[in-house]
Short mmCIF file of the C-alpha atoms (twelve columns), coordinates in Angstrom:
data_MODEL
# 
_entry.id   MODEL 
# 
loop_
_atom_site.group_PDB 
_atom_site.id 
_atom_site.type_symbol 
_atom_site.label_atom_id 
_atom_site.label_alt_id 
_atom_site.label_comp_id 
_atom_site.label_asym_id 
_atom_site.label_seq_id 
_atom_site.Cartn_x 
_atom_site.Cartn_y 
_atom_site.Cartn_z 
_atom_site.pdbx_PDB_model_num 
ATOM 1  C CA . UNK A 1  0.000  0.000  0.000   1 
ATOM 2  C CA . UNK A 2  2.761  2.257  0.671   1 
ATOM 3  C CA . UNK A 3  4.410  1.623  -2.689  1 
ATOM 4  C CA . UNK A 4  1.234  2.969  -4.453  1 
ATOM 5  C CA . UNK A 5  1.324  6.016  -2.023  1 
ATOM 6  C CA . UNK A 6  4.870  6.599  -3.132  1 
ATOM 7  C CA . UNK A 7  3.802  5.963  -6.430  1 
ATOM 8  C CA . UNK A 8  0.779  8.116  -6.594  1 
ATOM 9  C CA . UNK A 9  3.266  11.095 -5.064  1 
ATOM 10 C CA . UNK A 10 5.419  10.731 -7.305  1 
ATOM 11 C CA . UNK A 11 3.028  11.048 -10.429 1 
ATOM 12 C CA . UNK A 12 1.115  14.138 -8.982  1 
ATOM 13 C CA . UNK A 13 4.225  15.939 -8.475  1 
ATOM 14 C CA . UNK A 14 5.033  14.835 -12.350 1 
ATOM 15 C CA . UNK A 15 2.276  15.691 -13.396 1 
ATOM 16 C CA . UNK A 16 0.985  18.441 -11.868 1 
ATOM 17 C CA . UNK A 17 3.689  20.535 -10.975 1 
ATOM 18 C CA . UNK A 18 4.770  23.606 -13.105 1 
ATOM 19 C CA . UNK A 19 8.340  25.027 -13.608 1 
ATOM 20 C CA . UNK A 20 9.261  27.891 -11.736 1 
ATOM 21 C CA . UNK A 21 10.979 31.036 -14.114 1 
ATOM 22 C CA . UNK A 22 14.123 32.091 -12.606 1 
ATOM 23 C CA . UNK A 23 16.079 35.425 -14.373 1 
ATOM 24 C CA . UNK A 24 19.215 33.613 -13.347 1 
ATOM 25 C CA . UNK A 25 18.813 30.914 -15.007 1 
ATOM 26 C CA . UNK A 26 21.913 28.187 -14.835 1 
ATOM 27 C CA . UNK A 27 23.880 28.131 -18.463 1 
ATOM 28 C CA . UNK A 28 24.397 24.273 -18.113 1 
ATOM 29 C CA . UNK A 29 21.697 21.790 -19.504 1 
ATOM 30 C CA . UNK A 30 22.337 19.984 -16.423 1 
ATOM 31 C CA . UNK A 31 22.208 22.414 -14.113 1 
ATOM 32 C CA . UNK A 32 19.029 23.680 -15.665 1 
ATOM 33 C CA . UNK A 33 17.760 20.150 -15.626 1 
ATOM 34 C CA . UNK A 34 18.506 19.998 -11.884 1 
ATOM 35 C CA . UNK A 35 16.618 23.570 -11.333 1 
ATOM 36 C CA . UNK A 36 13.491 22.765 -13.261 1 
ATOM 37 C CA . UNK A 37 13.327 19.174 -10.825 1 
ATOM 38 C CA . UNK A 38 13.644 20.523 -7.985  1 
ATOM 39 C CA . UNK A 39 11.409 23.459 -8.318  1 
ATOM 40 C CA . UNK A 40 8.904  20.635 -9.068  1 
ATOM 41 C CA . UNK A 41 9.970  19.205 -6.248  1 
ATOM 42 C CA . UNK A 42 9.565  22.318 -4.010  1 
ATOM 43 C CA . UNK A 43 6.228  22.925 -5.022  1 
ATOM 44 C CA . UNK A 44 5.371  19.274 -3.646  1 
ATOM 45 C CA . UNK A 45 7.331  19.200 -0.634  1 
ATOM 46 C CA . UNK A 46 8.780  21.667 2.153   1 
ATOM 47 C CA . UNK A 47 11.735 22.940 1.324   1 
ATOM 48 C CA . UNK A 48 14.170 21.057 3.992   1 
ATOM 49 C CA . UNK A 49 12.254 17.672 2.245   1 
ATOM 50 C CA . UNK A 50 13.018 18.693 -1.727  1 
ATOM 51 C CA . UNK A 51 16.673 19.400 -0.539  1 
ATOM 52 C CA . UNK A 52 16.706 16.373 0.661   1 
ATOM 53 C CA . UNK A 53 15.450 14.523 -2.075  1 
ATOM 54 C CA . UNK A 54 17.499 16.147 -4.591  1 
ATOM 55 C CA . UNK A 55 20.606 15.187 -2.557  1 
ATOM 56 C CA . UNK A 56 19.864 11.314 -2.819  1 
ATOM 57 C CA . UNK A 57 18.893 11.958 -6.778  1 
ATOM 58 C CA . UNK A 58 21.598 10.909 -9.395  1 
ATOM 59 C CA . UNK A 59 21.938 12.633 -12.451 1 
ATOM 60 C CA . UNK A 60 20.149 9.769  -14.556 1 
ATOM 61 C CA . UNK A 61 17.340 10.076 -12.348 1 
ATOM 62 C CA . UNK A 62 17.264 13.607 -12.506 1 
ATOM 63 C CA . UNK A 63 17.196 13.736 -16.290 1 
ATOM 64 C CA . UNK A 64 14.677 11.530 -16.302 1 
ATOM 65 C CA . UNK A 65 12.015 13.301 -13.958 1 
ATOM 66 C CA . UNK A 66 12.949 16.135 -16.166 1 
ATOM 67 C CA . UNK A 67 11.989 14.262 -19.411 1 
ATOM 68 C CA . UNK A 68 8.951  12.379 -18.387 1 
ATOM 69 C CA . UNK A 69 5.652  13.162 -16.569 1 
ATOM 70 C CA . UNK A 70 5.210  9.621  -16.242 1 
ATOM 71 C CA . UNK A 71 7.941  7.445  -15.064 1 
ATOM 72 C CA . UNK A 72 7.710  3.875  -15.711 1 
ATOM 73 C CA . UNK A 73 6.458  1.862  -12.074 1 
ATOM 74 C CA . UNK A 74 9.343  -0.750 -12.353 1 
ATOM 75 C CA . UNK A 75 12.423 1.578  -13.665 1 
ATOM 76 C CA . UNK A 76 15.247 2.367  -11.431 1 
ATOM 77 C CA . UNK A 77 14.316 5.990  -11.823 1 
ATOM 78 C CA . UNK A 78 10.963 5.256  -9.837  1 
ATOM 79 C CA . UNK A 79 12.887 3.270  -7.165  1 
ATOM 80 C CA . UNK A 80 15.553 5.996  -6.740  1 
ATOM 81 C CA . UNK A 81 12.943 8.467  -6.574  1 
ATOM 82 C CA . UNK A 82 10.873 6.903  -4.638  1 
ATOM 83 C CA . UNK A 83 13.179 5.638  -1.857  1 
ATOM 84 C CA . UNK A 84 14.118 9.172  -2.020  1 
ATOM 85 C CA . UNK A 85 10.922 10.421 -0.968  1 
ATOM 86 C CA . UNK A 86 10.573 8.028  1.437   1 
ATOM 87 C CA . UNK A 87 13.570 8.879  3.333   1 
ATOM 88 C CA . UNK A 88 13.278 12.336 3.483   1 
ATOM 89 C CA . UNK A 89 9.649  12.314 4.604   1 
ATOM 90 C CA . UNK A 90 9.316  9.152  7.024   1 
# 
């Protein structure tokens, strides 16, 4: 039951979460990438949680939030994320 809470999370903050503009915007693809998740993330979750989060977050994992609204149940980016949000909210 837990899984599908994580799960569920996890798509409504894909899905329904907007990217926030910034005027100084990072130059680098992947530090853009990394700004545009975790504003997403932010708008989910209280601040100290998203910095957690994005701490435990690789960089594949990251791209892929970034690419996707829907992230496959059984990929490793789910399980990443998910553990993620897990541990930084338990």
């Amino acid at each position: 039951m837990r899984s599908r809470r994580v799960t569920a999370v996890g798509l409504a903050l894909l899905l329904g979460a907007s990217t926030a503009a910034c005027t100084s915007e990072p130059k680098d693809p992947a530090e853009q990438r990394k700004a545009r998740v975790e504003a997403r993330i932010e708008d989910t979750f209280s601040r100290s949680q998203a910095n957690c989060i994005m701490k435990v977050l690789d960089g594949p994992t990251i791209q892929a939030l970034d690419r996707t609204a829907k992230l496959r149940a059984d990929s490793e980016a789910m399980r990443i994320y998910s553990n993620a949000v897990i541990a930084c909210t338990a």
